[in-house]
N, C-alpha and C positions, 0 to 999 in steps of 0.2 A: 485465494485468488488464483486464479486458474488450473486447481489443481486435475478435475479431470482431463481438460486436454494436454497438462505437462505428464502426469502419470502414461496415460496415452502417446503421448508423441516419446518421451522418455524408453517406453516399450521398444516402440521399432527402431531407435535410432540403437538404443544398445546391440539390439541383433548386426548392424551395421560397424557397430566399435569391435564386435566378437573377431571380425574376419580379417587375417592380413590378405586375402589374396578380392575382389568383386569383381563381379563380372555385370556385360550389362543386363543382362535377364533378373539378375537379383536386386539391380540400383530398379528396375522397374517396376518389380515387385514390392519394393521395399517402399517404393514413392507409390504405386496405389492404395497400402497401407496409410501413408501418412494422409492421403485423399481423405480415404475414410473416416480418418480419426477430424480433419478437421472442419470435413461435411456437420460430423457426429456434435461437432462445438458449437455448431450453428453459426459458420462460420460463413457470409454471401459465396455463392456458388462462384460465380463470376472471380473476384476476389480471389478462391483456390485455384480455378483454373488458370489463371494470369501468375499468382503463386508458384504453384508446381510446375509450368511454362521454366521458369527462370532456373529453377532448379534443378530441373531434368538437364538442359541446357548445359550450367555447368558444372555437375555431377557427372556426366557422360563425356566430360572434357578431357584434353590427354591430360592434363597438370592432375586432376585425379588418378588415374590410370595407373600411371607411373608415381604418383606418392611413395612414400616409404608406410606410412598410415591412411589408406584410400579412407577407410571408417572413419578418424577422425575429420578427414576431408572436408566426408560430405556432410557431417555435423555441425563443420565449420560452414559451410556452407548452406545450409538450413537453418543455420543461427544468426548469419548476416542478412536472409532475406527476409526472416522474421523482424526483423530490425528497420526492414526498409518498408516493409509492412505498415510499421506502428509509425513510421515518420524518420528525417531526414535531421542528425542530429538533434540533440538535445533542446529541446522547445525554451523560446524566450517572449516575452513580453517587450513591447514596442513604449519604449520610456519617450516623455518629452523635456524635452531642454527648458520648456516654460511649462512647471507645473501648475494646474496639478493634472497627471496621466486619468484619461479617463476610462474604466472598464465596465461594461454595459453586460447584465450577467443575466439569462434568458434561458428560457423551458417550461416543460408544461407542470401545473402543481402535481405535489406530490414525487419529482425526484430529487429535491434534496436542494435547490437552488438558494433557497433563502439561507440553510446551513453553512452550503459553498461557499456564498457571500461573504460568511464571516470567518470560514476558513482561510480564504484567499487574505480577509485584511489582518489576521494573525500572522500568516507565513511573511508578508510583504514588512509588517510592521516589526518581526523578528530580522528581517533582513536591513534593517536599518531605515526603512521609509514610514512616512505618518502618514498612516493611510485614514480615510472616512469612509461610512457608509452611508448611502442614501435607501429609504425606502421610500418605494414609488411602483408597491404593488398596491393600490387604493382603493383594488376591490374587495380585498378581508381584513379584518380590524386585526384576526389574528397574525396575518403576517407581519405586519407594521409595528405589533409587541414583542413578538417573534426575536425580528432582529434589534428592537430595543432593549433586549434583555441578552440578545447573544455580545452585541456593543458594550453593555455591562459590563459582562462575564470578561471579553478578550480587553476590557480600558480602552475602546475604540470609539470617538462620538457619531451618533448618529442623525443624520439629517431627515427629518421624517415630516412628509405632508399627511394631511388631514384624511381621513375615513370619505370615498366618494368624490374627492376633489379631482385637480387635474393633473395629472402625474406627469404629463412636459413640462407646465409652469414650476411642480416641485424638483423635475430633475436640474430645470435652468437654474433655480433660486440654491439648491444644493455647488453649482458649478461655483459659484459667487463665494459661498459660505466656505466651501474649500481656500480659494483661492484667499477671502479675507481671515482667513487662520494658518497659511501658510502650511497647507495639507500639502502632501506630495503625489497621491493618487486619491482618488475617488473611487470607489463601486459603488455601480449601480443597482438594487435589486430591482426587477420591471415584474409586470402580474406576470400570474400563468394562467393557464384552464386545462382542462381534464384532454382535449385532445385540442389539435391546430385548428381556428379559424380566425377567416378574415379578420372580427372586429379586433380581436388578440394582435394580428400580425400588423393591422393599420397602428393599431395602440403605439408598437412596437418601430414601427418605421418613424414615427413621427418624435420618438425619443432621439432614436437615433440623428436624425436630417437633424433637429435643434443640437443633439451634443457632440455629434460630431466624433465620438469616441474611437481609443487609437485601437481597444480589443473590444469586439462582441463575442462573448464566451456562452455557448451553447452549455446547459449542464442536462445532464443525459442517464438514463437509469441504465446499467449495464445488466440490471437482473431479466430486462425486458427483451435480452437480444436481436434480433432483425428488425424489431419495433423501432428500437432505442436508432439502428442506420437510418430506417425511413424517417423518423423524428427528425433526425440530423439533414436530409435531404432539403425534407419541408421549410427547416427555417433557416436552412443555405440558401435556398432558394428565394426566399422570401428577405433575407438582411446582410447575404454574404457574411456570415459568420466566420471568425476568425481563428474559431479554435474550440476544442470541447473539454470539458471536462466530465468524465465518468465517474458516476457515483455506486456505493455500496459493491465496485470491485471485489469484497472480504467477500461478498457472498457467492461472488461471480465464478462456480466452477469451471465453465467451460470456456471463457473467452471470447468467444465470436463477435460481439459487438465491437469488442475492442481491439481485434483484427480485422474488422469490415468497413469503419468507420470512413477511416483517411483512403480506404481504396475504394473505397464508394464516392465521397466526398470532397476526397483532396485535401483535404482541411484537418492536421494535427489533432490529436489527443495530447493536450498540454498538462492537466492534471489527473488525478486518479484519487478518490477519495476509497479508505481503505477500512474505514471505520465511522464510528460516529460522533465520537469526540472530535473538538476544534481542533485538536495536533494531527487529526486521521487525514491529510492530505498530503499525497506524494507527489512532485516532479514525474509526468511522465517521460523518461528519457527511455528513449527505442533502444539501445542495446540492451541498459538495465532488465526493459521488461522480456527482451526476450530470452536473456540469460536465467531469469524465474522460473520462464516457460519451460526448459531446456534442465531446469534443475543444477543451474550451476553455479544461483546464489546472489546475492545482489549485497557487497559487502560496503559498498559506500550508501545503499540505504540503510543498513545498519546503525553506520559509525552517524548517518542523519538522525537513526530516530534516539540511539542514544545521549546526541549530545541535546535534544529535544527536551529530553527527560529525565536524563540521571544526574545527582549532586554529582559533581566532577572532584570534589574535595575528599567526600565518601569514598567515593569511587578507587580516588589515587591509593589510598590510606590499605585498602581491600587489596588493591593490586599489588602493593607494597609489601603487604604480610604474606601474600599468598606466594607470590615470584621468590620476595626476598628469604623467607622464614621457611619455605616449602612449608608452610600448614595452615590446613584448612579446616574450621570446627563448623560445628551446627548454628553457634552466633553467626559467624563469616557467613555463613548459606542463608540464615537467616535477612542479613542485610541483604544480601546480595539477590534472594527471593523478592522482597519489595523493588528492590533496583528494578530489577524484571520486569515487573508486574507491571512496571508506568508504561513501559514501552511496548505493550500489546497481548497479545494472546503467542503463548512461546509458541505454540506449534507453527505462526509464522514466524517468528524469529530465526527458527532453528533455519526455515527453504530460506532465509537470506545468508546462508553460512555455505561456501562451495562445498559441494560435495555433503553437506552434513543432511541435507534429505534421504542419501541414500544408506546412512547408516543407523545400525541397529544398535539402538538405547538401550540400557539396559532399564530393567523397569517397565518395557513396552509402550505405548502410547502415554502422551502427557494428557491428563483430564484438570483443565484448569477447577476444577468442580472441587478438586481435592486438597487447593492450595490453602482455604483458610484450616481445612482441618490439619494439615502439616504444622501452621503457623501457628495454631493452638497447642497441640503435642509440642515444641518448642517452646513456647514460653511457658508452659507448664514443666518445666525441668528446672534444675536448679543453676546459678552460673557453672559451677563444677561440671554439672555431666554435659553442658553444651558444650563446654570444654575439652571433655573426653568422654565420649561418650560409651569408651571402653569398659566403662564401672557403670553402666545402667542395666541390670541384674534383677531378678524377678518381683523383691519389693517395689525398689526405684518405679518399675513398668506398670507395676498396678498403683503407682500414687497418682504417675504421669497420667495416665489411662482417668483415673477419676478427674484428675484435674481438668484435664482438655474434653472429658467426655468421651475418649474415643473407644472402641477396644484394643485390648492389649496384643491381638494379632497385627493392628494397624502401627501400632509403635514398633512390633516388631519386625513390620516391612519398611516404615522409613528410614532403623538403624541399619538395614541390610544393602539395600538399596544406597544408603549413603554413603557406606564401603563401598558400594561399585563405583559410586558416580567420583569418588574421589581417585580410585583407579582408571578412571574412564579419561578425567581431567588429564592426566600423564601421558597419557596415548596423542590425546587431542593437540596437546604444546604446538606441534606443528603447521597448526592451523591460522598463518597472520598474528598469532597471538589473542587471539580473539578469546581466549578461555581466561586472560589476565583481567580482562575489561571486565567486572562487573564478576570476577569471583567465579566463571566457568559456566556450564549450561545448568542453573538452575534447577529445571525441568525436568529432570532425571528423575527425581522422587514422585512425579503424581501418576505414575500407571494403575490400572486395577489392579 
């Protein structure tokens, strides 16, 4: 998620950390750069200029000037507006006192909305609410099994009309069924189509006017960039939408969308879908994202997606041995590699850790590609040598080696590498603690 324009914006703002002394020739030059870079994101024109507006502004202010750190300043300062960019405060949903809340969930097929739907009722239902879905997209059979099967999967019931029917009659009669099972929200999934027309947006209005709902949540493809802001115009325009949600983010290098949106629009980006599993949905919350952007880590999505997804019992037991005992074996890596694994692809993991973007792994790049063949070598060992893997010796390596299939070169870079990363953990201590949680960074061992 946004890694070409955080690498890019990351570039020039370091040149700006390098200097204790700036001048304004250089704060201007240094902001035509940032222009570029976030022209280059595909980021609305409009949008950067009203951007850069604010930050030239107070960037060329005396409170910079006179700083003791003008560099951090104006980073500080580029990071607040990025902030004000994505939204104003951390986005909430509008609860009723007389349940059940209703959220009306809208876009065109094909970005992910039927998904969303039932990500939205797993986050909601983890947070202590009994949520339902309704489908009441009536023009594909597939959709209507879609989210009967996603309902399944998260234990969530769904309310579902008929193939061709009338999808206001079914959203009214879903209002009821909540209400006579003592649900606390409702979503609504409604059709889509391949792009905005009328008959779509009348469909759409007429759900609305009968429910009344307290969010219309726009879901929006973020791989589509300037597409996905006009999309959002279109049916602002048409249902006053209330909020958006971006999907497939994880693919999204450059950002633009999701810096265009609300300054085109007005209208928040309240969720961010990060993946394609039911857990891949983040909170948009505007400092977060722009502290991603900025490379400086996002540590309470973290500590979110961990407690998401890891045994908390496992978990302690690891921390336990690892803090208390100082030692760490190829078992302990082992556990603590599946720990990982639930919670995404480590190469994000690692840009939610401050600062740990910019530092150099030993091992080079993590290649998730590599992890079951690690996981193999591993349990091809015997308890003893995960234990110390000091006594694993030329026999030992060509038994391993047959057992897991691998070459014996490749057992010989995980034992190397697994010295590093255990000297690596030591350095790290410093970091929140965050190398105790789940037995350290993992990810060390899958470089080529």
């Amino acid at each position: 998620m946004f890694e070409e324009l955080s690498d890019k914006l990351d570039g020039v703002l370091s040149r700006f950390r390098q200097r204790g002394v700036l001048t304004e020739p250089m704060i201007r030059e240094g902001l035509r750069e940032i222009r570029r870079v976030l022209l280059e994101a595909d980021v609305n024109f409009k949008v950067t200029r009203e951007f850069l507006g604010r930050v030239q502004e107070k960037a060329l202010g005396e409170a910079v000037v006179k700083s003791v750190s003008p560099g951090q300043q104006i980073v500080k300062i580029v990071h607040d507006e990025l902030a004000g960019l994505l939204g104003e405060g951390r986005p909430t949903i509008t609860w009723v006192s007389s349940p059940p809340t209703i959220l009306m969930v809208v876009g065109l097929q094909g970005s992910g909305k039927t998904t969303t739907t039932a990500k939205l009722a797993l986050r909601f239902a983890r947070e202590g609410r009994t949520p339902m879905l309704a489908a009441c997209d009536l023009q594909r059979p597939a959709a209507i099994e879609q989210l009967q099967t996603l309902g399944r999967q998260i234990e969530v019931p769904v309310h579902a009309g008929t193939f061709g029917g009338d999808p206001v009659a079914t959203a009214a009669a879903a209002v009821e069924a909540a209400r006579a099972q003592g649900r606390s929200v409702l979503i609504v999934d409604t059709a889509g189509r391949l792009q905005i027309d009328e008959p779509l947006m009348d469909e759409l209005r007429r759900i609305r006017d009968g429910l009344q709902p307290q969010e219309i949540l726009l879901v929006a493809d973020a791989m589509t960039g300037q597409e996905a802001v006009r999309i959002a115009e279109g049916f602002d325009e048409a249902l006053d939408i209330t909020g958006v949600v971006l999907t497939k983010m994880d693919g999204d290098a450059r950002g633009g969308a999701a810096l265009s949106i609300r300054g085109v629009t007005g209208k928040p980006i309240k969720f961010v879908g990060v993946g394609e599993g039911v857990d891949d949905l983040d909170s948009a919350d505007p400092e977060r994202l722009a502290g991603r952007i900025l490379q400086m880590g996002d540590v309470v999505g973290l500590v979110e997606r961990a407690q998401r997804t890891m045994d908390m019992e496992e978990q302690e037991k690891l921390q336990e041995k690892v803090l208390g005992k100082g030692k760490f074996t190829l078992e302990d890596f082992l556990t603590a590699m599946r720990q990982i694994q639930r919670m995404g692809p480590l190469d994000q993991l690692l840009k939610l850790i401050p600062g740990a973007g910019r530092l150099k792994i030993p091992g080079g790049q993590m290649d998730p590609k590599r992890m079951k063949h690690v996981e193999a070598i591993i349990l091809s060992m015997t308890p003893e040598e995960r234990e110390n893997p000091k006594i694993i010796k030329g026999s030992r390596r060509a038994r391993i080696a047959r057992g897991s299939g691998r070459p014996v070169a490749e057992i010989n870079r995980l034992l190397k590498q697994f010295g590093e990363m255990q000297k690596f953990m030591k350095q790290m201590k410093g970091m929140g603690g965050m190398l105790g949680k789940g037995g350290g960074l993992p990810g060390m061992p899958f470089g080529r």
